[in-house]
C-alpha positions as CSV (number, residue, x, y, z in Angstrom):
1,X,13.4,-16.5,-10.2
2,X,11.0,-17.2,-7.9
3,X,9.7,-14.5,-5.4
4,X,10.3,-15.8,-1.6
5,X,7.2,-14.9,0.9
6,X,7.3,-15.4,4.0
7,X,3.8,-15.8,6.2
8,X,2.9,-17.4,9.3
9,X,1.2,-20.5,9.8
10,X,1.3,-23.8,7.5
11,X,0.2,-24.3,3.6
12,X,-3.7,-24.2,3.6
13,X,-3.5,-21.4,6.0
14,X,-5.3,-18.3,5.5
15,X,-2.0,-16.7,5.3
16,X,-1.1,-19.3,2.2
17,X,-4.7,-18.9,0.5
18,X,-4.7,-14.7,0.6
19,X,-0.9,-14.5,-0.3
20,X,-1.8,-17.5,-3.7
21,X,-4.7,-15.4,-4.6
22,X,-2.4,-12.1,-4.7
23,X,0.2,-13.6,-6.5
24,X,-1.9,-16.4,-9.0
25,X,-0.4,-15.0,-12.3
26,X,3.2,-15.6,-10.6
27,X,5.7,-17.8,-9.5
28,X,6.1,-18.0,-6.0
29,X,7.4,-20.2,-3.2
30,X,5.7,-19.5,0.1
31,X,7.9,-19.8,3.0
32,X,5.8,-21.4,5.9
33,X,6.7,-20.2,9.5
34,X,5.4,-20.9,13.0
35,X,5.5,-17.1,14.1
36,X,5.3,-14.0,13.3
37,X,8.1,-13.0,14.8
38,X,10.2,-15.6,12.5
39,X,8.0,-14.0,9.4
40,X,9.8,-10.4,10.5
41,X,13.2,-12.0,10.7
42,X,13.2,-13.7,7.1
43,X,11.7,-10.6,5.6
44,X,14.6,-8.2,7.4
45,X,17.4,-10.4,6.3
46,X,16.7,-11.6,2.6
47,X,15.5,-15.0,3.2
48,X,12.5,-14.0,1.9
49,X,11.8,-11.3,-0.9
50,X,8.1,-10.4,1.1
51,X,6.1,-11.1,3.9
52,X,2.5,-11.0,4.2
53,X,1.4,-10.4,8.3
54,X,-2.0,-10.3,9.8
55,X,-2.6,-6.8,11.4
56,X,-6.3,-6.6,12.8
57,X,-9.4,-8.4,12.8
58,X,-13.0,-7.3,12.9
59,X,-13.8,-9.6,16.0
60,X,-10.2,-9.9,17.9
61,X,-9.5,-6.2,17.4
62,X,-5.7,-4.8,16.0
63,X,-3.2,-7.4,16.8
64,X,-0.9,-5.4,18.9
65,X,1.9,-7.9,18.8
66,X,2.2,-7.5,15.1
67,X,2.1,-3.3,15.5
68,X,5.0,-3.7,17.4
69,X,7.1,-6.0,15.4
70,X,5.8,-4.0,12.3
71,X,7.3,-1.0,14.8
72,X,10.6,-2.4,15.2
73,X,11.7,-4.2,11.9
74,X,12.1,-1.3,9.9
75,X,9.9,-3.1,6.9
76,X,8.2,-1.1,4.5
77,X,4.1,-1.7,4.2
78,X,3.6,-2.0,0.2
79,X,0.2,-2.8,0.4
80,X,-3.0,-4.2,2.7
81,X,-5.5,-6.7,1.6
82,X,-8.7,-7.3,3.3
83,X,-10.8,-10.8,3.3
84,X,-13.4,-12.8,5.1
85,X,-12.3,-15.2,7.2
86,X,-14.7,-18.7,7.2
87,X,-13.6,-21.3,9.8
88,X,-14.2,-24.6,9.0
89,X,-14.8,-28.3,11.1
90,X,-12.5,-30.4,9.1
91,X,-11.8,-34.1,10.1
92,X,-11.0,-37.6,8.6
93,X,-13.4,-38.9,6.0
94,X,-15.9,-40.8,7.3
95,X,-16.4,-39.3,10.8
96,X,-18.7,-37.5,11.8
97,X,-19.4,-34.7,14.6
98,X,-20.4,-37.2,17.1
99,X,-17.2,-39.2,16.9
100,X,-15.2,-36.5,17.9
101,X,-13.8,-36.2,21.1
102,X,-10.7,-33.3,20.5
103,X,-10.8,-30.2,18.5
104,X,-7.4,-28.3,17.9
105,X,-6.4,-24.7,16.1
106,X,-5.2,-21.7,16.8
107,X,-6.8,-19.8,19.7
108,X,-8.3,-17.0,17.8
109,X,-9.6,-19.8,15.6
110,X,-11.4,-21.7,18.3
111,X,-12.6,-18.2,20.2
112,X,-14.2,-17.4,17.1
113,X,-16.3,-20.0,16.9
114,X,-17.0,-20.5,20.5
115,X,-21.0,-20.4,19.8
116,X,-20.6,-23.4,17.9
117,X,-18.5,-25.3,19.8
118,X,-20.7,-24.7,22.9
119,X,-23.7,-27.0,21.1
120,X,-20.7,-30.0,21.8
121,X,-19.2,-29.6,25.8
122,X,-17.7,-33.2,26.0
123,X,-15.4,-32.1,22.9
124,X,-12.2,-30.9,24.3
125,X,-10.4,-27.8,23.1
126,X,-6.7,-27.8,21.8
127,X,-4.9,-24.9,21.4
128,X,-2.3,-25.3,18.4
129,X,0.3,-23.4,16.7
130,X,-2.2,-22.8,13.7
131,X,-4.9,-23.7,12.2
132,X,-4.1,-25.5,8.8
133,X,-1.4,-27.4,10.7
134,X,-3.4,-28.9,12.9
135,X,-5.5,-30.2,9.8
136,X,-2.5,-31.4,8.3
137,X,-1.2,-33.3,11.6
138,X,-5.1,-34.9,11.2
139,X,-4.4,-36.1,8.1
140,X,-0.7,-37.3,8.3
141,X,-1.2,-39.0,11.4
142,X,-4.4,-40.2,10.4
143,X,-6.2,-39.0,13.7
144,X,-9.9,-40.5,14.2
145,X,-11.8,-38.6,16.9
146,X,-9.9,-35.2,16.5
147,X,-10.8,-32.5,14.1
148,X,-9.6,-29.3,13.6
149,X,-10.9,-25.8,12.6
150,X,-9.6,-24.1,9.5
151,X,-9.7,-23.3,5.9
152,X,-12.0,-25.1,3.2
153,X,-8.4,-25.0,1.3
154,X,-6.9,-26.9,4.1
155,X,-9.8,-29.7,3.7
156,X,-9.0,-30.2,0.2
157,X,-5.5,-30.2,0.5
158,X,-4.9,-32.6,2.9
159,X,-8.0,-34.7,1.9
160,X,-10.4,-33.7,5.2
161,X,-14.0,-33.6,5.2
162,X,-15.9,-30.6,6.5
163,X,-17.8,-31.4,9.1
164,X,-19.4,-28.1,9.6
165,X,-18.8,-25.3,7.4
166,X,-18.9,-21.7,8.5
167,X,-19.1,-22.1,11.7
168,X,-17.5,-18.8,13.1
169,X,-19.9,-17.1,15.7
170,X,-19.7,-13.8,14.0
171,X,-20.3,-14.0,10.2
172,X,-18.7,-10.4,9.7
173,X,-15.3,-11.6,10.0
174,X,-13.0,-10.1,8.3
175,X,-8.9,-10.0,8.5
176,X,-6.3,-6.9,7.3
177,X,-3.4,-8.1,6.1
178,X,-0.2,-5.8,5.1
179,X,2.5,-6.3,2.4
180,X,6.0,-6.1,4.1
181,X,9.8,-5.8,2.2
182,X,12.6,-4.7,3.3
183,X,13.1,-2.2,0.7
184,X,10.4,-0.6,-1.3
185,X,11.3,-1.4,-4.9
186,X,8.4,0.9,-6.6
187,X,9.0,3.1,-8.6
188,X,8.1,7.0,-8.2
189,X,5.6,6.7,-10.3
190,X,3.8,3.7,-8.7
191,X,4.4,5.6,-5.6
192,X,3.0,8.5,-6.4
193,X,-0.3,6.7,-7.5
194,X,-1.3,5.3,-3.9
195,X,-3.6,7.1,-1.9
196,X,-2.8,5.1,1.6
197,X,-0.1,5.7,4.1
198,X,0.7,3.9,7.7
199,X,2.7,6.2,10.0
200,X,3.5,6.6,13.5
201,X,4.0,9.0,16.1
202,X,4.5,9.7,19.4
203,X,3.6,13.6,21.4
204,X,4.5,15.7,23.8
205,X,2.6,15.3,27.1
206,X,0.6,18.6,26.4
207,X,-2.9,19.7,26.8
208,X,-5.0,19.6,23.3
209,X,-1.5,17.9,21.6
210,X,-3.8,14.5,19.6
211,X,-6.5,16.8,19.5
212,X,-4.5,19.2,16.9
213,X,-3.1,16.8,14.8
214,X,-6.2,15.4,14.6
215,X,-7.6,18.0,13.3
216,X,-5.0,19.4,11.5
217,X,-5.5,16.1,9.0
218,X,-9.3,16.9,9.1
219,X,-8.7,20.4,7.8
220,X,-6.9,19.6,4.8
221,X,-8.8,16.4,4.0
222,X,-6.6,13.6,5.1
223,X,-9.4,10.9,6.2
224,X,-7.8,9.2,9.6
225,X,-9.3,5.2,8.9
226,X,-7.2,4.3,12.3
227,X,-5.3,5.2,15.4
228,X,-4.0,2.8,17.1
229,X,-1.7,3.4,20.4
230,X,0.9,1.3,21.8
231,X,2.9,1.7,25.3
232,X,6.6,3.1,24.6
233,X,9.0,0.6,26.4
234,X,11.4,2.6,29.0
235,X,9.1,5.0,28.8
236,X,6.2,4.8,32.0
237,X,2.3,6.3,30.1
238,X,4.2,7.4,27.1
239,X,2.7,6.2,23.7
240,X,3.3,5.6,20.1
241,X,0.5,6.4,17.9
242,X,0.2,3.9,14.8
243,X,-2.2,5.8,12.2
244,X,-3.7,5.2,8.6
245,X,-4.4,8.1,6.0
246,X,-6.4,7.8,2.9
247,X,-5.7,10.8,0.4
248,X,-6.2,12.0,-2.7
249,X,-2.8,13.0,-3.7
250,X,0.5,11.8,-3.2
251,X,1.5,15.5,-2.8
252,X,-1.2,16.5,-0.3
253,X,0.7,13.9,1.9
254,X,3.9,14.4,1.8
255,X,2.9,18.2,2.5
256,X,0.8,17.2,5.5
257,X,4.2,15.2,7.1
258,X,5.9,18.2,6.4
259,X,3.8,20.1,8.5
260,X,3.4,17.5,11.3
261,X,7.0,16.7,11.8
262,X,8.0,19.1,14.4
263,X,5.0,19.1,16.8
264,X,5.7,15.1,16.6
265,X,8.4,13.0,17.7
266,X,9.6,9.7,16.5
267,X,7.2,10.4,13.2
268,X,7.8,7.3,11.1
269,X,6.0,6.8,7.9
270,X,6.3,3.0,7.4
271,X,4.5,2.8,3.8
272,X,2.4,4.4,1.0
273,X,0.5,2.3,-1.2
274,X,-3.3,1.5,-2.7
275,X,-6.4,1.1,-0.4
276,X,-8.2,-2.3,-1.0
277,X,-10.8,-1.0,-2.3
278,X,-13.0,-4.8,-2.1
279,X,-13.2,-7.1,0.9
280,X,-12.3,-10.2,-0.4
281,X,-14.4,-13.7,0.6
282,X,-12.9,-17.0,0.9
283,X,-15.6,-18.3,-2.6
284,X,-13.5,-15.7,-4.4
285,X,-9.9,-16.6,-3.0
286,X,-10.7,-20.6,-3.9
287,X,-12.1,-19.6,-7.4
288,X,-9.0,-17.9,-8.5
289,X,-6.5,-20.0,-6.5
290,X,-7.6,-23.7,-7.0
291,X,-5.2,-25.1,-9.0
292,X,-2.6,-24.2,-6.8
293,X,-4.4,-26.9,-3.9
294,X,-3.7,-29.7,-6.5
């Protein structure tokens, strides 16, 4: 049987390249969707056995959307990659940059390259649905004078040149991706072997009431790697607080949520599982994953 993920955005996305270098050694189908949103919705109701969702980027920050549907769905995190996003010019072979008169991708693609695409004001900006579709629509339709910004994995497998390569403004960046099923198949044993958790929480309105559960995982070694905060709907300047723990013992955990529960309400663990321990970069991805492009 093949295992059914779900990710957002077409094949060549950066979605479709992290999820083929996880899962080279196996057989997969990747289920392609146009948002998130419908990524959460296969995953919740067995259409697909995974899902893989963008949660925060080094340049566009934590992707609050996605903390929210993440908040709602009831899907377990099993795990979190990390990798370097390179955006790409891609176009039809035999154009050049001059001949272009239209670029389209997603909007995070194009505002991340915004330094680059400043050198070229008469080229007008598209925003799309996402950024390998928009090569593929190139390619299909046979579009002169239009290119698109995305993957070198997109180039090859819709047959697009690259224009430009690495063109995004800020050449530290670098995408966190989670792991999501419905159910958390693990067993205890694999479990207990992580040394990562995502929870979430939400306090009382109370001088010093952060402050103490802050320090509280400081005292007994529980190293906070993000707190992220989102508005409670229904509920005027109350918030959730998404956090991430590294540990060093499955035990040490569990003993901390334990502790926490009562001065918290709402406290949600949504998964345990390994810290990426290596920040993976698009060279490494296409080395291990190129004969899925053919």
């Amino acid at each position: 049987m093949r295992k059914k993920i779900a990710i957002q955005g077409y094949y060549g996305s950066f979605h479709d390249e992290t999820i083929q270098y996880l899962y080279h050694n196996e057989k997969i189908e990747v289920i392609p969707l146009n948002s998130f949103e419908e990524v959460i919705e296969h995953t919740v109701s067995g259409k697909a056995d995974l899902s893989l969702m963008a949660i925060e980027n080094t340049v566009a920050g934590s992707i609050l959307s996605n903390y929210r549907l993440l908040t709602n769905s009831g899907l377990k995190v099993v795990g979190e990659i990390k990798r370097r996003i390179k955006q790409n010019l891609l176009a039809l072979p035999g154009q050049t940059i001059k001949d272009m008169n239209e670029v389209h991708s997603h909007p995070m693609a194009i505002q991340q390259c915004d330094k680059f695409l400043a050198q070229y004001p008469h080229i007008k900006l598209v925003y799309s649905e996402d950024t390998a579709l928009s090569a593929y629509e190139i390619a299909n339709k046979k579009i002169e004078g239009r290119a698109s910004i995305a993957s070198s994995t997109a180039a090859v497998k819709f047959g697009l040149n690259i224009l430009a390569e690495s063109i995004e403004t800020n050449k530290r960046n670098y995408t966190r991706f989670l792991l999501l099923e419905k159910e958390d198949k693990r067993s205890q044993s694999e479990i207990e072997a992580c040394n990562k958790a995502s929870i979430s929480f939400a306090l009382k309105h109370e001088s010093g009431s952060l402050a103490g559960i802050l320090n509280f995982f400081a005292s007994i070694n529980i190293n906070l790697t993000k707190i992220q905060s989102i508005p409670i709907i229904g509920k005027e300047w109350c918030y959730l607080f998404l956090a991430d723990l590294e540990f060093d013992r499955y035990n040490q955990f569990q003993n901390a949520i334990e502790l926490i529960k009562d001065q918290c309400d709402d406290l949600k663990v949504y998964g345990i599982y390994q810290k990426s321990t290596q920040t993976y970069t698009e060279k490494e991805i296409k080395e291990t994953t190129q004969q899925t492009v053919n």
